[in-house]
N, C-alpha and C positions, 0 to 999 in steps of 0.2 A: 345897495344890493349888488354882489358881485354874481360870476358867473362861472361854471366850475364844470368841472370833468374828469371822468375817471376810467382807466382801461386796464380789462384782464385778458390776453390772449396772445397771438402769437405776433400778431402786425409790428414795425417798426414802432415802436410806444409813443417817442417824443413827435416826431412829425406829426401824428395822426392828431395828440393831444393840442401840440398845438395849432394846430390847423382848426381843431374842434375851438377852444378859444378863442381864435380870431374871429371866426366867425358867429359867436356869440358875445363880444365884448362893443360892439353900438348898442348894445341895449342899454343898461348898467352894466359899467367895467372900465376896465382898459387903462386906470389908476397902474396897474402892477400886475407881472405877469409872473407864476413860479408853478414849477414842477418838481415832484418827490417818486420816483421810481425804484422798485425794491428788486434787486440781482441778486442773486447769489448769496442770497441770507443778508444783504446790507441796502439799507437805505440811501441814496445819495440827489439831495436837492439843487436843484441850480435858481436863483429867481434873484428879481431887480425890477427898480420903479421899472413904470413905463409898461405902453399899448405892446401888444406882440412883438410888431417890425420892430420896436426900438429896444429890445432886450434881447432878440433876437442879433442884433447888430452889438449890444455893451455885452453880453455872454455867450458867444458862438455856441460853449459847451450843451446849453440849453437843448442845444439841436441834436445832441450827440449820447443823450442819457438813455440806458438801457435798462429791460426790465422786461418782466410781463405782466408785471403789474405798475400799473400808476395812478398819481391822483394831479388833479395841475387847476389851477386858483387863477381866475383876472380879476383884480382887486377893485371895487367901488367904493370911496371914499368922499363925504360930503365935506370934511376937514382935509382930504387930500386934494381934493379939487381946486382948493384956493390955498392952500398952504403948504409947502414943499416938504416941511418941516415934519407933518403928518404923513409923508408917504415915501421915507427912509427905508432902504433894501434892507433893512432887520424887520421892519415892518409888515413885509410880503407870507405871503403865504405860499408852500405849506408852513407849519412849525415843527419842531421836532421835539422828544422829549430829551432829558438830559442825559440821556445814555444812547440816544441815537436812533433806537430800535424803534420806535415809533414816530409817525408823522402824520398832521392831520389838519384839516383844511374847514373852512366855517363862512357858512353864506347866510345872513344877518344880521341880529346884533341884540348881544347879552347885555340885559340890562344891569344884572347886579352880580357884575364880574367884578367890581372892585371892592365885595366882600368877597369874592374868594381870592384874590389876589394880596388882600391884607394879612387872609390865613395860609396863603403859599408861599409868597416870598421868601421867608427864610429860607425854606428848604429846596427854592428851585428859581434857578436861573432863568429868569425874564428875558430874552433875547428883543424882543420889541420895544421895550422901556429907552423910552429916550428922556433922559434927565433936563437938556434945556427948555423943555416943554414940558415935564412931569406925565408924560404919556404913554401908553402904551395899548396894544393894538387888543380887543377885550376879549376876542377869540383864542390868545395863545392862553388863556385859562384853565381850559377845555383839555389841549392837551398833558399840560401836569395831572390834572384831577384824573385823566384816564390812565398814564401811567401810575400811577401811585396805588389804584383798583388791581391791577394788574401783576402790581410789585405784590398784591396782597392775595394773591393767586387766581384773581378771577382772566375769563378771557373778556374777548373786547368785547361783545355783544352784550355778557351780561352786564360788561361796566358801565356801556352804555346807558344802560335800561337802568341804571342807579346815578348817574349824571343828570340825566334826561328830566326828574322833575324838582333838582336842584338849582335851572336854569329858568329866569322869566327873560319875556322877549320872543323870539322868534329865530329860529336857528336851523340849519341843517349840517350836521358835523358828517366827513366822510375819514376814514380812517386805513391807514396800511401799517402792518406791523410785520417786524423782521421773524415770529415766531409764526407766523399765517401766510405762509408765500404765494398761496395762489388764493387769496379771499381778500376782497376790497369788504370792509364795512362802511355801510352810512344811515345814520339816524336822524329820521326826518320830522319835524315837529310842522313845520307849515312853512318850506319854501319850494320853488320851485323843483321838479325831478321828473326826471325821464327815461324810460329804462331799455336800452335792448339788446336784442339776445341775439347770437348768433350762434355758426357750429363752433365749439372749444373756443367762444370768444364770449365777453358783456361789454357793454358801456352804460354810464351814467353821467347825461349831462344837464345845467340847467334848460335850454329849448330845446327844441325838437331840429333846431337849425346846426344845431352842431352836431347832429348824427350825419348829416350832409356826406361827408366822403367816404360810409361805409351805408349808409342806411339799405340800397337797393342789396347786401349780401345780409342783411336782417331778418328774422323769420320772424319775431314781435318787440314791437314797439308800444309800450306803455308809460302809463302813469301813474303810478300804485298810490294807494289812497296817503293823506295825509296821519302824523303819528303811527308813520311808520319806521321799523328796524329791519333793516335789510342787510343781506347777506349776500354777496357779488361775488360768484366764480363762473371760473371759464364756462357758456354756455347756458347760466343756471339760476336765479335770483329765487331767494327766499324771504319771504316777506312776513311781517307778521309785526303786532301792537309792542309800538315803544312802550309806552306811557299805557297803562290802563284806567289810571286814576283824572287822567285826561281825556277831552272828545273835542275834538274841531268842528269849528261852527259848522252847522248846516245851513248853508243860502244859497237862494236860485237869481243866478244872472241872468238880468231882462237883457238880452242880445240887442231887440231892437231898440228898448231907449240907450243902451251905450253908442250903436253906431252913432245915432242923433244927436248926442251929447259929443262924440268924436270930430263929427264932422262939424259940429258949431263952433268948439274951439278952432279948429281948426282951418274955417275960416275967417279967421279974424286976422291969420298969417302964418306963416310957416314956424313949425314946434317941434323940437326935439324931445324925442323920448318918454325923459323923465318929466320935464315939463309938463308934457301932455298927462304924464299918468297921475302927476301931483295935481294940476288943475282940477281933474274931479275927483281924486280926494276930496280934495276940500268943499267942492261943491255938488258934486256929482254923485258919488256912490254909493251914499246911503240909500238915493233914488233908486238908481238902479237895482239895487240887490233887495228894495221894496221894503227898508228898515229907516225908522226915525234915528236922528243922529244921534240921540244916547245909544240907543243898539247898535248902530254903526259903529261909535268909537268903541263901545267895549270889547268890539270883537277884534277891532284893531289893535289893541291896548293886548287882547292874548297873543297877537302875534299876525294873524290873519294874515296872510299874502295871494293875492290873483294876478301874479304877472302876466301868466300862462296863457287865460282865460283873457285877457287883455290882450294879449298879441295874437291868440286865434283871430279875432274881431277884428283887429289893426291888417291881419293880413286877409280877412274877408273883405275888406273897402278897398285892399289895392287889387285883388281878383276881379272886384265890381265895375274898377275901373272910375271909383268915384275917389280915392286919394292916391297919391305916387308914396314911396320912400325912398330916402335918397341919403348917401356919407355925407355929413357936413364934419369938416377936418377943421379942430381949434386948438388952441391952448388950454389946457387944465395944468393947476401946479404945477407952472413952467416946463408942460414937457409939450412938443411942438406934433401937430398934426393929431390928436388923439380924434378917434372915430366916434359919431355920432348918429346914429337913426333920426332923419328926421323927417317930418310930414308937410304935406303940401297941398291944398284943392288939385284936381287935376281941370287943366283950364279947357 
């Protein structure tokens, strides 16, 4: 699961965005860091492996890209974590289409992106395709199929909404296009989003933690429902059903058996993250959510994600005063010091 953000207004774009990334990238992240900012009718990306600091440091320019609008990606890779080979700077996100004009960023993972990739190829440069590994990164799909809607004269929103149940898996696609200069599109099937509004300003990030350095000039702060199609201008978000032929599971999180189940793992010994959040996967959250684990996996199986809803809870235990969290800095796919959330009994 990566971690993502996106900004329309007048602020310095790149600092803010990423400053917004860093501070969401120990959750799931921090594989890759890119930004696609749209000026003056043109689109221009800067991104490279690696956590914030360290792409920050391999492409100064990152820091220097202008816009008032933007979209900017920290990459989560379970193939890039352990293999270097999976998290090559063509591999980063955004992507771009083959004309430029569009760019577009994707937080989960399509599962049968390699039928549309069998039927696109010909006609569109794979910029993530890496040949010594026969790979390639399954989101840059998404954005040919959207240019091509596009080239066919529709705008983005509707192409979206004809993308949208072409895709299984679990996905949220955000989009900037050079004919829409002050509208961010993003279409949300079931990851994480966060939306706020200010005066002649929006953002959209995955947590609530990377509104951090504007939130107090915010007037609303939400989370618009899942299979949604939003529309992001300065100020102003328009929401409304991606998918109609689609409905996201309805389940209620038992609060109190997740802390119980959080704090069991968790004293057993200190846990990063994702660990923790895998842990009751597998054993936990059918429990929770009060479903046997046929009904559990099947709704996983549509896509299902509760990051969110997981880290309200995660930061209610360290409010309580009954878990700390704390950076634990390691190695993933050779890149040194990558940041990590991780948990602890507080003694």
């Amino acid at each position: 699961m990566c971690q993502l953000v996106a900004y329309i207004g007048d602020r310095p774009i790149a600092p803010l965005m990423l400053k917004a990334l860093e501070l969401q990238e120990p959750y799931f992240a921090a594989h890759a860091t890119g930004l696609g900012t749209l000026n003056n009718g043109k689109i221009s990306i800067a991104k490279a492996s690696g956590h914030v600091a360290k792409v920050k440091r391999k492409i100064p320019e990152i820091k220097k890209l202008e816009g008032k609008a933007g979209i900017g990606h920290s990459r989560y890779s379970n193939l890039a974590r352990d293999d270097p080979r999976m998290n090559t700077d063509e591999m980063v996100h955004p992507f771009t289409s083959d004309d430029g004009k569009l760019a577009l960023m994707h937080n989960g993972e399509i599962h049968n992106y390699m039928d549309h990739y069998t039927r696109l190829k010909s006609k569109h440069t794979f910029k993530s395709y890496a040949k010594d590994v026969d790979f390639l990164v399954d989101s840059e799909v998404a954005v040919h199929m959207l240019s091509d809607y596009i080239k066919e004269g529709l705008g983005v929103g509707e192409a979206l909404q004809l993308i949208a149940p072409q895709l299984t898996g679990t996905f949220l696609l955000s989009a900037i296009n050079a004919e829409e200069p002050e509208t961010i599109w993003i279409a949300n099937w079931h990851q994480p989003c966060v939306l706020g509004i200010g005066d002649n300003e929006s953002i959209f990030v995955s947590n609530n933690v990377g509104l951090t350095p504007i939130k107090e000039e915010l007037k609303k702060i939400w989370e618009p429902p899942m299979n949604s199609l939003i529309k992001l201008t300065p100020g102003n978000a328009e929401v409304k059903t991606l998918d109609p032929k689609r409905s996201p599971p309805k389940v209620k999180l038992n609060q109190k058996l997740l802390k119980e189940e959080i704090l069991y793992v968790v004293s057993k010994g200190d846990v990063d993250f994702r660990n923790l959040y895998y842990c009751l996967l597998w054993n936990s959250w059918s429990r929770i959510y009060g479903l046997d684990k046929i009904e559990w996996e099947a709704i996983w199986k549509q896509g299902f994600m509760n990051i969110n809803p997981f880290i309200s809870v995660l930061n209610e235990l360290i409010s309580e005063g009954k878990i700390r969290q704390y950076i634990n800095r390691r190695i993933e796919g050779q890149t040194k010091n990558t940041p990590r959330f991780t948990y602890s009994l507080m003694k």
